[in-house]
C-alpha positions as CSV (number, residue, x, y, z in Angstrom):
1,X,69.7,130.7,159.8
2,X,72.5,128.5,159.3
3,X,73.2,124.6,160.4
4,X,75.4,123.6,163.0
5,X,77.6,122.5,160.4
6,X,77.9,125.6,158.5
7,X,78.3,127.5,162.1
8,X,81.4,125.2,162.3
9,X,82.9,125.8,158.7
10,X,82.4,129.3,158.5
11,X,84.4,129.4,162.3
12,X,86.7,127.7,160.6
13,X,87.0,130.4,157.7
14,X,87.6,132.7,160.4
15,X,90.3,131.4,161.5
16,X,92.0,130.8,158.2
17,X,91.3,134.3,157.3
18,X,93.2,135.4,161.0
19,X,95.8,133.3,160.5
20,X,96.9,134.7,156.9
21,X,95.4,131.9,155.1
22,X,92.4,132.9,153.7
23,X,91.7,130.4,150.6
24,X,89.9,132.3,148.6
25,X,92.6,134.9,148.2
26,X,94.4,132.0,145.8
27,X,93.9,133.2,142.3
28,X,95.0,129.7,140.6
29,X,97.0,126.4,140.8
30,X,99.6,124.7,138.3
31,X,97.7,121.5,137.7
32,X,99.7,119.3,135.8
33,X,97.1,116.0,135.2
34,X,94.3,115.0,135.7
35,X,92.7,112.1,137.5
36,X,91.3,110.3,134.4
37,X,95.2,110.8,132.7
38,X,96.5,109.1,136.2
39,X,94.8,106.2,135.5
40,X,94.6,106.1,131.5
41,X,98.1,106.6,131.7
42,X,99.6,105.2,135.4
43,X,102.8,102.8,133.5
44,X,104.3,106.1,132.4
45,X,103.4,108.4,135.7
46,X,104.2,105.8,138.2
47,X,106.3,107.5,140.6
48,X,106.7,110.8,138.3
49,X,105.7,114.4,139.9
50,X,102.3,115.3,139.3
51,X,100.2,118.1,140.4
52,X,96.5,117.5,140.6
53,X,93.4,119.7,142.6
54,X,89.6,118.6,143.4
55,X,87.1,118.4,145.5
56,X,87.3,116.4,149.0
57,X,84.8,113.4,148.4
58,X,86.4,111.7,151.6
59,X,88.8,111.4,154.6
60,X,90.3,108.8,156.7
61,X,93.1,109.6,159.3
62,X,95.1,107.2,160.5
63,X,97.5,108.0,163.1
64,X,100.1,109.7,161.2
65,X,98.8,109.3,157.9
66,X,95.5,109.4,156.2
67,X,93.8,108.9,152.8
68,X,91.3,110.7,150.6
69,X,89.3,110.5,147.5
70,X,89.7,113.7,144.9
71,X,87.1,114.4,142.8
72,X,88.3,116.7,139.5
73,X,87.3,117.2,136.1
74,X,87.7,113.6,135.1
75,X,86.6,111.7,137.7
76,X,88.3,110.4,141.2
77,X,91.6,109.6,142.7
78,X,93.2,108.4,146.0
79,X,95.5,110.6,147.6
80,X,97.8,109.7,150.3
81,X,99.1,112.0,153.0
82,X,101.8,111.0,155.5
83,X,102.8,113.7,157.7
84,X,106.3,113.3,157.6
85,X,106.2,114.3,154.3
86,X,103.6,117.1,154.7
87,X,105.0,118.4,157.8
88,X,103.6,118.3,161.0
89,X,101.7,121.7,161.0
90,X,100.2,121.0,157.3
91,X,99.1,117.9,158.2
92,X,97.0,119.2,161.1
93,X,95.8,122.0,159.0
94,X,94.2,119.0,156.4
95,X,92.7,116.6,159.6
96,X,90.7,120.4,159.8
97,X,89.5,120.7,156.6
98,X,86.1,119.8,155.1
99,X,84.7,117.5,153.1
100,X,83.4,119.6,150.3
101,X,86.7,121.5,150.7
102,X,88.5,121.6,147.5
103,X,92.4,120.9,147.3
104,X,95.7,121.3,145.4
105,X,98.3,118.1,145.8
106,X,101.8,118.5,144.6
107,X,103.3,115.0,144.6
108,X,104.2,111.7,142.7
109,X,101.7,108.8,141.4
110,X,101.9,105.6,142.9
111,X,99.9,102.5,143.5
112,X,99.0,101.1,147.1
113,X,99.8,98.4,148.6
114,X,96.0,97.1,147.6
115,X,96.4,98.3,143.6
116,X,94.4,101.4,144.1
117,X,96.1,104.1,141.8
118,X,96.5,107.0,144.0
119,X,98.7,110.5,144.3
120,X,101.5,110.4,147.3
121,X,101.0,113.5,148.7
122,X,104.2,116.2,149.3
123,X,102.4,119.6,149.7
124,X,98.4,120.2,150.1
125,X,97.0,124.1,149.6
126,X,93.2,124.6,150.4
127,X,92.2,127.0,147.4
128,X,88.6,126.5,148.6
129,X,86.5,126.5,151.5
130,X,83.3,123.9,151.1
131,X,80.9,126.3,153.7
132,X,78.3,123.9,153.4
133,X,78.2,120.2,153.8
134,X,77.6,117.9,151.1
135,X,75.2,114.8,151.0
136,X,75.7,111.9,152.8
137,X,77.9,110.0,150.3
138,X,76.3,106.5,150.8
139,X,73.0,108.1,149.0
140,X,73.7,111.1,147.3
141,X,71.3,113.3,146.2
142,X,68.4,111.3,146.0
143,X,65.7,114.5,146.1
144,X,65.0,114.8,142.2
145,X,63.5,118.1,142.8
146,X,66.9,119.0,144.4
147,X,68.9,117.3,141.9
148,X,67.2,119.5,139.0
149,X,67.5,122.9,141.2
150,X,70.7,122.1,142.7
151,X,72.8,120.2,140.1
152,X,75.5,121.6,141.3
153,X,75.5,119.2,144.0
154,X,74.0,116.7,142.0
155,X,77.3,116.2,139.3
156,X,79.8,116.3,142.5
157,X,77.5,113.4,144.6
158,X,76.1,111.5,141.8
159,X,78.1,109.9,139.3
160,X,75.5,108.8,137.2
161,X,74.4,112.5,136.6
162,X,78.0,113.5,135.1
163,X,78.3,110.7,133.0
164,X,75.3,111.6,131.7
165,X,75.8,115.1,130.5
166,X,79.7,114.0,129.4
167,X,77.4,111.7,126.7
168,X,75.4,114.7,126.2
169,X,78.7,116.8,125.0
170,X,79.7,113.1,122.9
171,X,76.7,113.1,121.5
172,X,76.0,116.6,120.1
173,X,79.9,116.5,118.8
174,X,79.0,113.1,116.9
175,X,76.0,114.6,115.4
176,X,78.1,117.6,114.1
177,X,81.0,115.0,112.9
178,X,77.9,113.2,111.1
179,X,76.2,116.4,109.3
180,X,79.5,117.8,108.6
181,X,81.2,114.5,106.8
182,X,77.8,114.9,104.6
183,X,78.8,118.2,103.8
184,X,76.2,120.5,105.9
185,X,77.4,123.4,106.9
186,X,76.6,124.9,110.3
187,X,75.0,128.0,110.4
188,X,73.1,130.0,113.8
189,X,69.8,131.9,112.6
190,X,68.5,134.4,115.0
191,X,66.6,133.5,118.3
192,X,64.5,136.8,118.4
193,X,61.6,136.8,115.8
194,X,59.6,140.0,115.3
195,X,56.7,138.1,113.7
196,X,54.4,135.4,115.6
197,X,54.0,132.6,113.0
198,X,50.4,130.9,112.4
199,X,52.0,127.3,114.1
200,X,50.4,125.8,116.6
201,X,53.0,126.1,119.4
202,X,52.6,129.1,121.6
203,X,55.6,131.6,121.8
204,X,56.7,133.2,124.6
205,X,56.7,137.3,124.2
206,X,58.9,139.9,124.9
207,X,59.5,143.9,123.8
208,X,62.3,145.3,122.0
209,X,62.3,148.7,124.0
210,X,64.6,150.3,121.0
211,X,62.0,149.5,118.1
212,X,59.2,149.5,120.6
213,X,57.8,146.7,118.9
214,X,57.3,143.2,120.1
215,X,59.4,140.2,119.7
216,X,58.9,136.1,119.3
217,X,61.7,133.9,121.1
218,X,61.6,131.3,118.2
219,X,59.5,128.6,118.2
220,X,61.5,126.7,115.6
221,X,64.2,126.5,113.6
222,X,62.7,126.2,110.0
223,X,62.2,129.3,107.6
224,X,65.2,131.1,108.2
225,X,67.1,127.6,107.4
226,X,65.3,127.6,104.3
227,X,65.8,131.1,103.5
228,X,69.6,129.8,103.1
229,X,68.5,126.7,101.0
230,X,67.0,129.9,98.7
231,X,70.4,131.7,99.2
232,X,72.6,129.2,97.6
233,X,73.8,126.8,100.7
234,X,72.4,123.4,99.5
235,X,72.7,121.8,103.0
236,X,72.6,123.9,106.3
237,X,71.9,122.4,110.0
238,X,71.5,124.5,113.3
239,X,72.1,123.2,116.8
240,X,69.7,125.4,118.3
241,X,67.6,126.5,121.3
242,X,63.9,126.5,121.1
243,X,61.4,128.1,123.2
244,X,57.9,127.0,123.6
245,X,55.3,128.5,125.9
246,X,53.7,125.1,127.0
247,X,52.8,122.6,129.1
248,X,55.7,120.7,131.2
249,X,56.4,117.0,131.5
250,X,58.7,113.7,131.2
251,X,59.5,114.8,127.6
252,X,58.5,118.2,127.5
253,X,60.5,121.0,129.1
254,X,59.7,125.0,127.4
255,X,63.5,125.7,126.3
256,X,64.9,122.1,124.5
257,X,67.7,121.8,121.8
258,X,66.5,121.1,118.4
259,X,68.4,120.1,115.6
260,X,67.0,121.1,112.0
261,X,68.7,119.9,108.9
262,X,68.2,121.3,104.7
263,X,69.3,119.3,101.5
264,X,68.8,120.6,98.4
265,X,67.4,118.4,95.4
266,X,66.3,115.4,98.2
267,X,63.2,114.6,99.1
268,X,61.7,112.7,102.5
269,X,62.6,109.0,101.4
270,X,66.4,110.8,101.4
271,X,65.5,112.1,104.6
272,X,65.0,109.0,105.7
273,X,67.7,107.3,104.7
274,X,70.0,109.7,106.9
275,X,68.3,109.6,110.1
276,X,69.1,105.5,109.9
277,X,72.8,106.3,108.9
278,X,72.8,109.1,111.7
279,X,70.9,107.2,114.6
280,X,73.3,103.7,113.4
281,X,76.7,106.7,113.4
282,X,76.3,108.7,116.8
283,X,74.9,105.3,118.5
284,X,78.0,103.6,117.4
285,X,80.2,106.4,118.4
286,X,79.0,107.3,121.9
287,X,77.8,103.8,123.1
288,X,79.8,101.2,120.5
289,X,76.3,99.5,119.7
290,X,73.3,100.0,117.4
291,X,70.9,98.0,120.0
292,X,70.3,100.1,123.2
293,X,68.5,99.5,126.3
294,X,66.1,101.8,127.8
295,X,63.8,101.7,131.1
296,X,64.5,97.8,130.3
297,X,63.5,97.6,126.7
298,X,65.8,97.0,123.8
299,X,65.5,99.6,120.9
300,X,66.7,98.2,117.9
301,X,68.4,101.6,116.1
302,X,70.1,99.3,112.8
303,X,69.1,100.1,109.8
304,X,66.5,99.4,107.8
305,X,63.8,100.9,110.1
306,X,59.9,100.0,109.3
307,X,58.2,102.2,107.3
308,X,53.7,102.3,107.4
309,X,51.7,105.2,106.5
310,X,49.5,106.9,109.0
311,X,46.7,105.8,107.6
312,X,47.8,102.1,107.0
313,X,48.7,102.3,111.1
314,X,45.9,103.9,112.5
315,X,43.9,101.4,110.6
316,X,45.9,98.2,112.1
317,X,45.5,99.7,115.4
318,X,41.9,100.7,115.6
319,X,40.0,98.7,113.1
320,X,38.6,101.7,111.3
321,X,39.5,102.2,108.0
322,X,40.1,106.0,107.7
323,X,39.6,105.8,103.4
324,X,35.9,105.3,104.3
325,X,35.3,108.4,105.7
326,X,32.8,110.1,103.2
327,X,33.6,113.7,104.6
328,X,34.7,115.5,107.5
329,X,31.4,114.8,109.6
330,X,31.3,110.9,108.9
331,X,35.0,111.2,110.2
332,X,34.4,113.1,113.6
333,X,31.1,111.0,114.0
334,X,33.3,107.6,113.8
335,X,35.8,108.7,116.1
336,X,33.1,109.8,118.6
337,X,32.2,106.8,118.6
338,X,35.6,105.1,119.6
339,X,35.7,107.6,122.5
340,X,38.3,109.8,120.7
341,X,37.9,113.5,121.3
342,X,38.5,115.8,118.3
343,X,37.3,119.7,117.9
344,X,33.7,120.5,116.6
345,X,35.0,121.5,113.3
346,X,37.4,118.8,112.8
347,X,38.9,117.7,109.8
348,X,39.2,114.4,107.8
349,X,42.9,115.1,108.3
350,X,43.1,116.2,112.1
351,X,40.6,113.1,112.7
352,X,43.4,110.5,111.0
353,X,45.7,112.2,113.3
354,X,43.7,112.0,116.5
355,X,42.9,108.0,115.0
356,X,46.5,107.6,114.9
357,X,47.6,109.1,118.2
358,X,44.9,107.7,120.3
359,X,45.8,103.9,118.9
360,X,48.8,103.5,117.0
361,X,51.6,105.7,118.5
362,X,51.8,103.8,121.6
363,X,52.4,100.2,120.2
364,X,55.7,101.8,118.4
365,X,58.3,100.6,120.3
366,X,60.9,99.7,117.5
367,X,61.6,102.8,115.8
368,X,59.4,103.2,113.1
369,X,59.0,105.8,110.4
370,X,55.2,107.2,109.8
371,X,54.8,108.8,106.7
372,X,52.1,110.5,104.5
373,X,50.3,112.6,106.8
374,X,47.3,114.8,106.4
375,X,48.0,118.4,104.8
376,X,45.8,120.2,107.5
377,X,48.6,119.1,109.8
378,X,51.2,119.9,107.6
379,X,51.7,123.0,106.8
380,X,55.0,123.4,105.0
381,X,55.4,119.7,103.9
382,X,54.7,118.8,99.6
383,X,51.7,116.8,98.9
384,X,51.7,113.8,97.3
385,X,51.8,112.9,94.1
386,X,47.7,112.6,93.0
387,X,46.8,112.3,96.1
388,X,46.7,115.9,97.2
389,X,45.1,115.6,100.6
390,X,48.2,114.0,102.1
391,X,52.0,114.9,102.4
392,X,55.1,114.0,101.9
393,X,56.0,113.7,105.4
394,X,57.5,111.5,108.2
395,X,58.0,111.5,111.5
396,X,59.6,109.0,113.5
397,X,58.8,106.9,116.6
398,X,60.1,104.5,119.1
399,X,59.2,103.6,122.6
400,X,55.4,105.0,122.0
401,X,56.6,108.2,120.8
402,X,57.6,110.6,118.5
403,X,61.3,111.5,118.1
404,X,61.9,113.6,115.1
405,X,59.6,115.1,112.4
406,X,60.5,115.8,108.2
407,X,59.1,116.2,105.3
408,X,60.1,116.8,101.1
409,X,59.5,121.3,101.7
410,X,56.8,122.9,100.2
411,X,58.3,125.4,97.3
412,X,55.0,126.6,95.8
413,X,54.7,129.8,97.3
414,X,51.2,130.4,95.7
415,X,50.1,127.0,97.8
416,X,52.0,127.8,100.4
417,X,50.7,131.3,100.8
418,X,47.4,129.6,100.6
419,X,48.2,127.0,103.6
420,X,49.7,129.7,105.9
421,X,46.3,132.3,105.5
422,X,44.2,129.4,106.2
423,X,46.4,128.8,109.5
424,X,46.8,132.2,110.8
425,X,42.7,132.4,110.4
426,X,42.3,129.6,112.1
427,X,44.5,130.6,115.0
428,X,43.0,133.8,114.8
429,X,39.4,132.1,115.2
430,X,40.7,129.7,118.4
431,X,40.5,133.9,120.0
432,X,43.1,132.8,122.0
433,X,45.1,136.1,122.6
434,X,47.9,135.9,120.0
435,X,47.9,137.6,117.0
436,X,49.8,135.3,114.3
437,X,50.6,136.7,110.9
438,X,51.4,135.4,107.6
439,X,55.4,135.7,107.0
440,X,55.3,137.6,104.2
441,X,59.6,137.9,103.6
442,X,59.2,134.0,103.9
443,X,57.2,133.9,100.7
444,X,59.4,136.6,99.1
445,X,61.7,134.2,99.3
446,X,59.8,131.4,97.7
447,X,59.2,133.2,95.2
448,X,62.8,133.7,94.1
449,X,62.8,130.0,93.6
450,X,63.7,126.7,96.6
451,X,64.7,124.0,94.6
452,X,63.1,120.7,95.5
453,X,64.3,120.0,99.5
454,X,64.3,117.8,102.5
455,X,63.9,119.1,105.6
456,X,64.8,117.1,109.3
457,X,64.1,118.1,112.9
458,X,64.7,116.6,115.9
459,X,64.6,117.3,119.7
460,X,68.5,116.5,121.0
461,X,67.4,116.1,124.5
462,X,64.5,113.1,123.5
463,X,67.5,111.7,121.5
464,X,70.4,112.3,125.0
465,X,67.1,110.5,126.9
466,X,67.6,107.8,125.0
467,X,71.3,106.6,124.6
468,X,71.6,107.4,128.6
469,X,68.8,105.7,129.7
470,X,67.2,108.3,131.4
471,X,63.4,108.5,132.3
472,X,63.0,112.5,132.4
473,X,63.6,115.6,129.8
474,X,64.9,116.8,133.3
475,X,67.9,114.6,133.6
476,X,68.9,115.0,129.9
477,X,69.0,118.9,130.7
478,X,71.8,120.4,133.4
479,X,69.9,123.1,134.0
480,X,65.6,122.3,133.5
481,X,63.0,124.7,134.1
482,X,61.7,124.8,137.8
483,X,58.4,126.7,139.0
484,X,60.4,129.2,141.6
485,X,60.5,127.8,145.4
């Protein structure tokens, strides 16, 4: 059933239609400038021609004359109509259009009486018809369930929301001006996987009817990035879309951009090193600061960033000193103790990380670079120098939690075939429906011979969450995943 109001508009199509008028018959419309160029550029344009089209935000008549507020591309501009210089039947046609409605304006810039740059107003064309009413402009679209299923209506009521996702677009183009000044080249690996890798995300699954066989929507971004690395391209990056078939909240959403970055003959403390030049470059470019403010809290993102091992900050946090434990039991008993939940069987190395997680990763507000962590958790990251139970790995944290994850790659394909059998068996063992396999190309590949590398990735919508101050994955992506109404 429709509204009142859409009863109304749609009469009013009708009679557009009868009349010979029908809008949407208008296949396009000579815009000459834009809003945001009015203003940027009003001491040149002042009383040139200009040609401009949007959407009706607003309406005041006047008598003989009345004013309105465009909304195009680039933002919001006045326009002025006068119907002695409309004409007496056009001006009538415009006191019946909508809000909503959108409109072409052929006429000349000007400033009112008041300073408000605005468009005077010769000719007006409806090119479409707005068949249902929009918000109530004093409070927009205040329904975040509607914003995220309708953000359509969201970017033409609420500001905020576009200037969000035009940072977004600044801030992806700054992180490709920073990789490719370092001399990354950008390269797209495929999306479809035919093999279900032994990591601990779940995929989602899909058939290739073709093949018949089934197919992985990629979980990350990783081996076939440092297939290339084997192939000759010492630094590679992708921009890409990730799909994870798991649970949904303020920072979690199942399809996210992730950035992943290769350097040949670097290691993590390079790594490192970037991500403070990067953060410092694309902070600088977008917002024209290093400190930023979220949720009220100042994040420091200059360089140089703290650096603590996992061990060293689980042990300032808690009070247990994780060195101590004799073996894997004297570990889980210890943590049992400090109300920490780990699995049955669990390791030394997933205890640490539990230790970690349960005390330390909430007091890091600054951002803050973890590093050595346990090899059971790290299946594709070097171990350390004699210290073979840990890694060569970081990630990074700010504002209690983690933002982006690296490590110096593993390039021992006999150790690293080693690591990935003892994964898929212990997925395998969790008998949790999947069937993960060892990627058996992936160690062909090792086997030709990585040369020592550091690996970055990093979740782009955490990173848009941060430089626009905004609470939810959900308001960082235009279009997040709903549960169907």
């Amino acid at each position: 059933m429709y509204s009142e109001q859409e009863l109304i508009r749609r009469a009013k199509l009708d009679r557009l239609r009868e009349s010979g008028n029908d809008p949407y018959l208008i296949t396009k419309f000579p815009v000459t400038v834009t809003s945001a160029q009015i203003h940027a550029r009003f001491g040149e344009l002042d009383g040139q021609d200009v040609t401009i089209a949007g959407r009706a935000l607003s309406r005041r008549v006047m008598g003989k004359a009345a004013f309105a507020h465009l909304l195009d591309g680039g933002g919001t501009i006045q326009v002025y109509v006068r119907r002695d210089d409309v004409g007496e039947e056009a001006f009538a046609a415009f006191k019946d259009w909508d809000i909503g409605d959108v409109i072409g304006v052929e006429g000349f810039a000007f400033r009112t009486q008041k300073g408000e740059v605005s468009v005077h107003a010769r000719k007006l064309t409806l090119l479409s018809k707005s068949l249902k009413p929009l918000p109530e402009k004093f409070h927009g679209l205040q329904d975040t369930d509607l914003r995220y299923r309708q953000r359509y209506v969201d970017l033409i009521v609420n500001p905020r929301s576009r200037e969000v996702f035009v940072k977004r677009a600044k801030i992806i183009a700054a992180l490709r001006e920073f990789l490719d000044g370092r001399g990354f080249l950008e390269v797209d690996t495929p999306i479809l996987h035919t093999l279900e890798t032994g990591a601990a995300a779940r995929p989602f699954k899909t058939r290739h009817n073709t093949l018949d066989i089934p197919m992985y929507l990629r979980i990350e971004l990783e081996l076939n990035l440092k297939r290339l690395i084997v192939g000759g391209f010492d630094r590679v990056y992708e921009v890409g879309r990730i799909f994870r078939n798991e649970g949904m909240d303020q920072r979690h959403n199942p399809e996210f951009t992730m950035i992943e970055t290769y350097q040949a003959y670097a290691d993590y403390n390079d790594v490192m090193r970037m991500v403070e030049e990067m953060h410092e470059y694309v902070a600088m470019k977008v917002l024209g600061t290093t400190d930023v403010v979220y949720q009220g809290e100042l994040v420091r993102l200059a360089a140089p960033w703290k650096r603590v091992s996992m061990t060293e900050a689980a042990r300032e946090a808690s009070g247990i000193d994780p060195e101590s434990w004799a073996d894997d039991a004297a570990a889980r008993a210890e943590l049992s103790g400090k109300g920490v939940h780990v699995e049955r069987d669990a390791s030394r190395g997933d205890c640490l990380d539990a230790l970690f997680e349960a005390f330390a990763e909430p007091s890091l507000r600054q951002p803050t670079f973890v590093t050595e962590y346990p090899v059971e958790i790290s299946p594709l990251a070097k171990r350390v120098p004699g210290n073979p139970r840990l890694t060569e790995r970081f990630e990074y944290f700010m504002l209690g939690g983690e933002y982006g994850n690296a490590f110096s790659e593993l390039n021992d394909p006999i150790d690293q075939r080693e690591r990935f059998e003892r994964q898929v068996a212990a997925r395998r063992a969790a008998n949790d429906g999947r069937d993960p396999r060892v990627d058996e190309d992936y160690l062909d590949a090792l086997e030709y011979g990585m040369p020592p590398t550091g690996g970055l990735g990093f979740g782009v919508d955490r990173l848009v969450m941060l430089l626009t101050d905004s609470p939810s994955i959900r308001d960082a992506l235009l279009f997040p995943t709903m549960k169907p109404r």
